[in-house]
C-alpha positions as CSV (number, residue, x, y, z in Angstrom):
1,X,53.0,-80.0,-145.3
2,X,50.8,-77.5,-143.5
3,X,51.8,-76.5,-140.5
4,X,49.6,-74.5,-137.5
5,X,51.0,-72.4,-134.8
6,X,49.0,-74.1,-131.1
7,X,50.9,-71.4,-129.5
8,X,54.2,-70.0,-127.9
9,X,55.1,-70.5,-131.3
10,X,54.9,-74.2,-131.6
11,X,53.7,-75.6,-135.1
12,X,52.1,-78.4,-135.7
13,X,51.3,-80.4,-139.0
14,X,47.8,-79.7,-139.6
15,X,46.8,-82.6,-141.4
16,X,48.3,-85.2,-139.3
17,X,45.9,-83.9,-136.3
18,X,42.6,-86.5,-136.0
19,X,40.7,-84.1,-132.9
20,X,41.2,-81.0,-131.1
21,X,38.7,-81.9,-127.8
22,X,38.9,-80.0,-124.2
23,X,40.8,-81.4,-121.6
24,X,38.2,-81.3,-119.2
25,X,36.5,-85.2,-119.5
26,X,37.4,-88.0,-117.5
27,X,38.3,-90.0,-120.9
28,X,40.7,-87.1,-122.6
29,X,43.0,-87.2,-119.1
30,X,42.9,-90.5,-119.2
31,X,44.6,-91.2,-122.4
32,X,46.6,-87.8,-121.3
33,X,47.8,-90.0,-118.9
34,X,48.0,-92.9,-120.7
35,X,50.2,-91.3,-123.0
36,X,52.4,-89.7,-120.4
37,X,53.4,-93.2,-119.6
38,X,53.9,-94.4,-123.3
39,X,56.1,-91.6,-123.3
40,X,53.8,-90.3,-126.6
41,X,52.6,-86.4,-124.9
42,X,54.0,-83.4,-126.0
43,X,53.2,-80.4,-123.5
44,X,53.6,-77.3,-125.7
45,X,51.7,-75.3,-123.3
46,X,54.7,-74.3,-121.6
47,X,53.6,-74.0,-118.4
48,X,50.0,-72.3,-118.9
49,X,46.4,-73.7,-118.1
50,X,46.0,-76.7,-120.7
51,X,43.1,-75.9,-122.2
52,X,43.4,-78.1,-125.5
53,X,44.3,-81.7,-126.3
54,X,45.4,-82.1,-129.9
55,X,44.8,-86.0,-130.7
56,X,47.7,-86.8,-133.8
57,X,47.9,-89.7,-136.1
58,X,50.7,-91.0,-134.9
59,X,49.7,-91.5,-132.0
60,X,50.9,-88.8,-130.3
61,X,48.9,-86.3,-127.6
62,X,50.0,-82.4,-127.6
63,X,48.9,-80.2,-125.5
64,X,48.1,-76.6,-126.1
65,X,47.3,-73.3,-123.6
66,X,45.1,-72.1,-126.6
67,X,41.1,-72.6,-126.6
68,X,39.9,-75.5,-128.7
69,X,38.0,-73.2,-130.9
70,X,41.2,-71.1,-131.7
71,X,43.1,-73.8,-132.8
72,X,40.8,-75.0,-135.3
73,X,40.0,-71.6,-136.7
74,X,44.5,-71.7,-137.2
75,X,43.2,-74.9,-139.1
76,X,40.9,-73.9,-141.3
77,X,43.4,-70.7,-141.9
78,X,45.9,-72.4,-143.0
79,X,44.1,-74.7,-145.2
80,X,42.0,-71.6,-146.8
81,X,45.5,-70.3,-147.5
82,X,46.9,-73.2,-148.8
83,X,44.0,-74.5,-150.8
């Protein structure tokens, strides 16, 4: 398993995230929301500006203080590294 730092030192498994979208759209904070309530977000911007919304596999929604862009560059990283 591959795992990407989204920040504050938080790691993530990179192949279990589907999108990495801003958090900016009417749609993205409404399934933020919607999975507040499910009890499925993860905040791991730890108290900064949320300026990324990690979409998992499982169903889960992370949140990130880091730029969209950044975190998939830690994506591609890691897999470069890891083949």
């Amino acid at each position: 398993m591959k795992l990407c730092n989204i920040g504050f030192g938080s790691m993530v498994a990179a192949g279990r995230i589907l999108a990495v979208v801003s958090p900016e759209s009417a749609p993205i904070k409404r399934l933020v929301q919607e999975a507040r309530e499910r009890g499925m977000l993860i905040d791991a911007s730890y108290g900064h500006k949320t300026r990324s919304v990690l979409l998992m596999d499982t169903d889960h929604i992370i949140l990130s203080a880091l730029e969209p862009e950044e975190i998939t560059s830690r994506v591609e990283a890691e897999e470069e590294k890891h083949g």
